[in-house]
N, C-alpha and C positions, 0 to 999 in steps of 0.2 A: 974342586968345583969352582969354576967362577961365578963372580958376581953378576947378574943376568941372566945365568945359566937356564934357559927352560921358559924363556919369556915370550918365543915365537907359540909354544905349546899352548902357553896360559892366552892368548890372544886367539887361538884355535876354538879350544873350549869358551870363551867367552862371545865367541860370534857364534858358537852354537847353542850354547845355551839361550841366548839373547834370538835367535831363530825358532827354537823350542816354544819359547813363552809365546811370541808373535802366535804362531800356529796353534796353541793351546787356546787362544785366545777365542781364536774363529772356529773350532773344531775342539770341545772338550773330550779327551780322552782318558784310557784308564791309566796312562803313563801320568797325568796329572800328580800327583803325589810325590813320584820317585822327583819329577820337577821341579817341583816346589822345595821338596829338600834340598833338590843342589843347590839351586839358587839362593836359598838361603844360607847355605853354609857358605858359598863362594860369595854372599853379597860383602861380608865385611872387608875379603882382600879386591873387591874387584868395583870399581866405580862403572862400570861399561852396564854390569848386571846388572846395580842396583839403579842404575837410569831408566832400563828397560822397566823391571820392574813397578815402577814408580808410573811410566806409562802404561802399563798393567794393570793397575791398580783404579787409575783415574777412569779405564773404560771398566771395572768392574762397579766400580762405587757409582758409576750412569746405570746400570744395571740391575742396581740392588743384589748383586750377586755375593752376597757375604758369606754363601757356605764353600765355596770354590776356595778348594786348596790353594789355589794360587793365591789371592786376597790372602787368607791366614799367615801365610810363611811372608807374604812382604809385606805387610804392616808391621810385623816383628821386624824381619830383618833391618827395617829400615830405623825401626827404635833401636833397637840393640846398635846401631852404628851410630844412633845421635844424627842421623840426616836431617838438616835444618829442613829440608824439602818437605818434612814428614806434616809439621804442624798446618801448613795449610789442604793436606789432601787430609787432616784427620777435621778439619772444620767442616770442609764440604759432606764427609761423611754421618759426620753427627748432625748434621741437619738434616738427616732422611729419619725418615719412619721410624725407624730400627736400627737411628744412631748408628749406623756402622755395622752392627752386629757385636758380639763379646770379642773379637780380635780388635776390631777398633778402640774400644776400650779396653782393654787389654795393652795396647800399645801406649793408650793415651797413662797410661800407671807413670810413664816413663820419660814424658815429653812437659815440659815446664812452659811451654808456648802460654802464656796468658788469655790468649784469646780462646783458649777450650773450655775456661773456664764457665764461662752462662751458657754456653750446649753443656758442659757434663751437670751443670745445675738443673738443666732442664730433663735431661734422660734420670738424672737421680730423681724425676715426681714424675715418670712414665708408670702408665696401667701393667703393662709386665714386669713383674718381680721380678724375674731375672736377668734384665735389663736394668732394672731400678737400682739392685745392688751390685753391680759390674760398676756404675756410673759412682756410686758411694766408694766404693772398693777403690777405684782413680781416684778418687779427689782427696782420699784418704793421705794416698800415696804420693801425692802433690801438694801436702800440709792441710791442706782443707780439711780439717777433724772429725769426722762424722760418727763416730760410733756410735750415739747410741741409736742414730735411725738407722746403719745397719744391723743394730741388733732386733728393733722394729719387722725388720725384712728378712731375718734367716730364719723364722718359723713358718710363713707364709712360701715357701721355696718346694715345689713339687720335685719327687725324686729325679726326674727325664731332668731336670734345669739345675739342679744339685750337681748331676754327673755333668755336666755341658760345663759348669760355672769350675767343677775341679778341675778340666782339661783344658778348658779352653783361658781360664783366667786366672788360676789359683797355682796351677802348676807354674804357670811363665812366672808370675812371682817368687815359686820355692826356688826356681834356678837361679835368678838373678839378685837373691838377696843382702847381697854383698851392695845391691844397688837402690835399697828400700829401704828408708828411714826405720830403725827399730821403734820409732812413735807409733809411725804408719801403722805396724805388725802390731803393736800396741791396741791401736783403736781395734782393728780387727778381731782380736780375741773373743771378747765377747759373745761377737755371731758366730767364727770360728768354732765356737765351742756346742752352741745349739746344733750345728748341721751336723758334725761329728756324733753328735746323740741320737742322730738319723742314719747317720753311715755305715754301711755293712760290709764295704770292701776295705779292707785292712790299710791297701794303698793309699785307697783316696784319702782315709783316715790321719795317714802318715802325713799327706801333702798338704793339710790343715792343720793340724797338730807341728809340723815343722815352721814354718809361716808365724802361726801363735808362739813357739817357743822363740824365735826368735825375737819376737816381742818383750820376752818375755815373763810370757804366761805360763808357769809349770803343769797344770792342769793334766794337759795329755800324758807329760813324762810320767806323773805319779800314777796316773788309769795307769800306762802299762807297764808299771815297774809290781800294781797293785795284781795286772791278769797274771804274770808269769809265775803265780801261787794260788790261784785261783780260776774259775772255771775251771771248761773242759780241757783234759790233760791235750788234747789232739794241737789244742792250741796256744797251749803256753811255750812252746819255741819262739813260734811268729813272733809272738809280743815281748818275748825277750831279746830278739832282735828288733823289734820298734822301737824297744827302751835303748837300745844302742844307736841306733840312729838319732835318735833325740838326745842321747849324752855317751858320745865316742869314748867318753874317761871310762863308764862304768864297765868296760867290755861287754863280751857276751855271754856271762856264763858257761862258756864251754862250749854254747849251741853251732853248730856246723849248719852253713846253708845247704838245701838238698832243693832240687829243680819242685818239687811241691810248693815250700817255702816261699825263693825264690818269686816263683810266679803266684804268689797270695801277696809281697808285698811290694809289687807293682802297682801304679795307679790303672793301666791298662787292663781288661779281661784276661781272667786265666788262663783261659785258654789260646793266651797265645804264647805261651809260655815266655813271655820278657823275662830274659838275665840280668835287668840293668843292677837289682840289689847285689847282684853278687861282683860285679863287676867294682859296683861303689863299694863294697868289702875289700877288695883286691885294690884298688888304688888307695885304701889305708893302712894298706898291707898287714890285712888282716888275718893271723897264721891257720885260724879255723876254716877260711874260705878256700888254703890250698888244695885240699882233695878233691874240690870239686871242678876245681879250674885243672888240675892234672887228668881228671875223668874227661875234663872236656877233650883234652890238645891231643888225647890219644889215637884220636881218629888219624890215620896213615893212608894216602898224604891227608894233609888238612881240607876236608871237603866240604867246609861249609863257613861262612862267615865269624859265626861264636866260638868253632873250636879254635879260627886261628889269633882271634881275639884272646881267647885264654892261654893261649904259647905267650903271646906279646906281653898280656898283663905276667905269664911266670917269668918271662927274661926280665922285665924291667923292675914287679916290685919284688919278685922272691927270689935273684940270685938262678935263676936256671939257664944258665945262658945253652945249655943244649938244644931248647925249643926250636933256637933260634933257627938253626938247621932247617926246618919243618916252614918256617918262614922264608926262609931262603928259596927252598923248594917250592913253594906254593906262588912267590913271586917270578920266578923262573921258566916253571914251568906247566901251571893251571891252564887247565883249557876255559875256565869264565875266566875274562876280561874285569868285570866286577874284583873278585879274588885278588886277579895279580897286582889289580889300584891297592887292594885294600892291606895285602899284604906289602906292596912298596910302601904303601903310607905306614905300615909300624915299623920299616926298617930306617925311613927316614925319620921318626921319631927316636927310635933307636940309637943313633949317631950315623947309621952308615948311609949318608947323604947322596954319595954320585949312585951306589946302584939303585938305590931308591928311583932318581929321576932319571936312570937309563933306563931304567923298567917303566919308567909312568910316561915320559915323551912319545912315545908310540901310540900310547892309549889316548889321547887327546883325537886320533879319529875312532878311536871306535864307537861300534851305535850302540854301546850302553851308556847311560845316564850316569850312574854311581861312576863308573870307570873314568865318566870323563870330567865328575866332579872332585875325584881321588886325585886325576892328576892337575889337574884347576891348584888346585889346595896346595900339594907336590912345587909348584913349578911358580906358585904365586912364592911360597917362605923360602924356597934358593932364589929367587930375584933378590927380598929384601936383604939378603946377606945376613940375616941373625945368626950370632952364637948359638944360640941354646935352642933345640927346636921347639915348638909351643905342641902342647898336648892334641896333638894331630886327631888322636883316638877318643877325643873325650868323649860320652856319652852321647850329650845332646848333637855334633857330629857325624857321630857312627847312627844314631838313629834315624836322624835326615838323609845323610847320604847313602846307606846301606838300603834303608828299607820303607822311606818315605814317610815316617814317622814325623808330621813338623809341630806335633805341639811344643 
């Protein structure tokens, strides 16, 4: 493959994507979502996106439109990139009513701009609580110490702003923690630990309790090292998998994920059944989770997005290089466009690079989204000429660009 390789593609998809937003803008649709994903996964390799975006953002924040998918995915995206552009469209936002909304501040955890500083002082002594403590939560996370008046504000927290404040504020933290002062996670504990004493979904549980132990705080780990012998028997799997997630040394007991499980410790509703737990068992190659990720790939051909995801995670972390076949196949020859992105995107992960992006250059017209974010993605990491390809398939990724997922 040459270096280049695939750059007329990525210029394709980036004038449609960047046409998409345009259009969304004046005409909200229910594609909005699948949107906002690409865009966000493709903002970090594509500066054309992240422009648009950026002008996206400025007509929503005239608006007040801070529940639009679009607003949420580029306020992130453009933190997660360090766009110096970002600190003055988060000033204009935090001087409206509702501060931005919890993406705004959300984004603001992450941006060291000084001048955010007396807006996020001023939304931290706002009449909504869950406002109040978003703005405490940023300025934590920007040295500004605040614990104990966030501890002040996570008993006053109604359940509807609880789950709002896990998804929309607390998750973008568990992911990026690698980029959170462990002080930050420090001050947090605290309140971290009252909401959890409110919490009834295992997930959300988790994604509070990760956050605090980083900090930290053992608290959570010991609750659920303390459930997997106590209470009800129905439940001490789950929580012997929380205990693993909060400390990879102790394993798991022996406990196997099963799509029940699975989808209890999700931050998301159960019902939708999210794999991401089992997924993050498998990229630690963890040997209990093979049977279920075998149960998956078994479908023939591969017809649906998670089975071929569990071929990819058995070839790369468990040695099964046969899936690969099934991979091969799905990229080849699927009749969704979607699929054949998504299975060239694990074969370029994989190592096998040109058919990767002989399979994805095509898809740069087609009129799916995902497809033509898969090959965005595809056609952006053959340009830079890296060695080693970067985890194409990660999670947060595969959830934007698969399924519109952009918390």
């Amino acid at each position: 493959m040459q270096k280049g390789s695939g750059s007329s593609a990525l210029v394709a998809v980036e004038k449609r994507i960047s046409l998409e937003i345009e259009r969304s803008l004046a005409l909200r649709t229910d594609l909005e979502p699948k949107l906002a994903g690409a865009a966000r996964a493709l903002a970090g390799h594509s500066l054309p996106i992240r422009t648009q975006l950026l002008a996206a953002l400025r007509e929503l924040v005239k608006k007040d439109a801070f529940e639009r998918e679009l607003y949420g995915a580029g306020v992130r995206a453009l933190a997660e990139t360090a766009d110096k552009r970002l600190g003055a469209l988060l000033t204009t936002a935090l001087k409206t009513d509702d501060f931005g909304g919890l993406p705004a501040l959300s984004a603001a955890c992450f941006v060291s701009d000084a001048a955010l500083a007396p807006l996020l002082a001023r939304a931290a002594g706002c009449a909504k609580t869950q406002l109040a403590f978003a703005a405490e939560v940023a300025r934590s996370c920007r040295g500004e110490l605040t614990g104990p008046r966030l501890f002040a504000l996570a008993p006053r927290i109604k359940e509807a702003h609880r789950i709002a404040l896990c998804v929309d504020l607390l998750l973008p933290l568990s992911l990026r923690l690698d980029a959170v002062p462990q002080k930050a996670c420090a001050s947090l504990a605290d309140a971290l630990h009252v909401l959890r004493g409110s919490e009834r979904h295992l997930g959300r549980w988790l994604v509070m309790a990760e956050i605090a132990h980083h900090g930290g705080d053992d608290r959570g780990l010991k609750e659920a090292i303390e459930r997997t012998t106590t209470g009800p028997d129905s439940s001490r799997a789950a929580w012997a998998l929380v205990a693993w997630a909060l400390d990879e040394k102790r394993g798991t007991g022996g406990t196997r994920p099963t799509s029940e499980l699975v989808a209890r410790l999700s931050h998301r509703p159960s019902a939708d059944r999210d794999t991401a737990f089992l997924f993050r068992m498998a990229e630690r190659k963890v040997d209990v989770a093979r049977p279920m990720l075998e149960a998956l790939a078994r479908t023939k051909p591969l017809g649906d997005d998670v089975a071929l995801r569990a071929s990819f995670m058995l070839v790369k972390h468990f040695d099964r290089p046969q899936f690969k076949d099934e991979i091969v196949e799905a990229a080849d020859a699927s009749e969704r466009d979607d699929l054949r992105a998504l299975a060239a995107a694990a074969l370029f992960e994989l190592g096998d690079r040109d058919h990767a992006l002989r399979v994805a250059e095509p898809l740069a017209a087609s009129d799916d989204i995902a497809a033509q974010a898969w090959c965005g993605l595809i056609c952006a990491l053959s340009t830079n000429g890296a060695s080693k390809a970067p985890s194409l398939l990660s999670e947060p990724t595969f959830r934007r660009v698969q399924w519109g997922w952009i918390e």
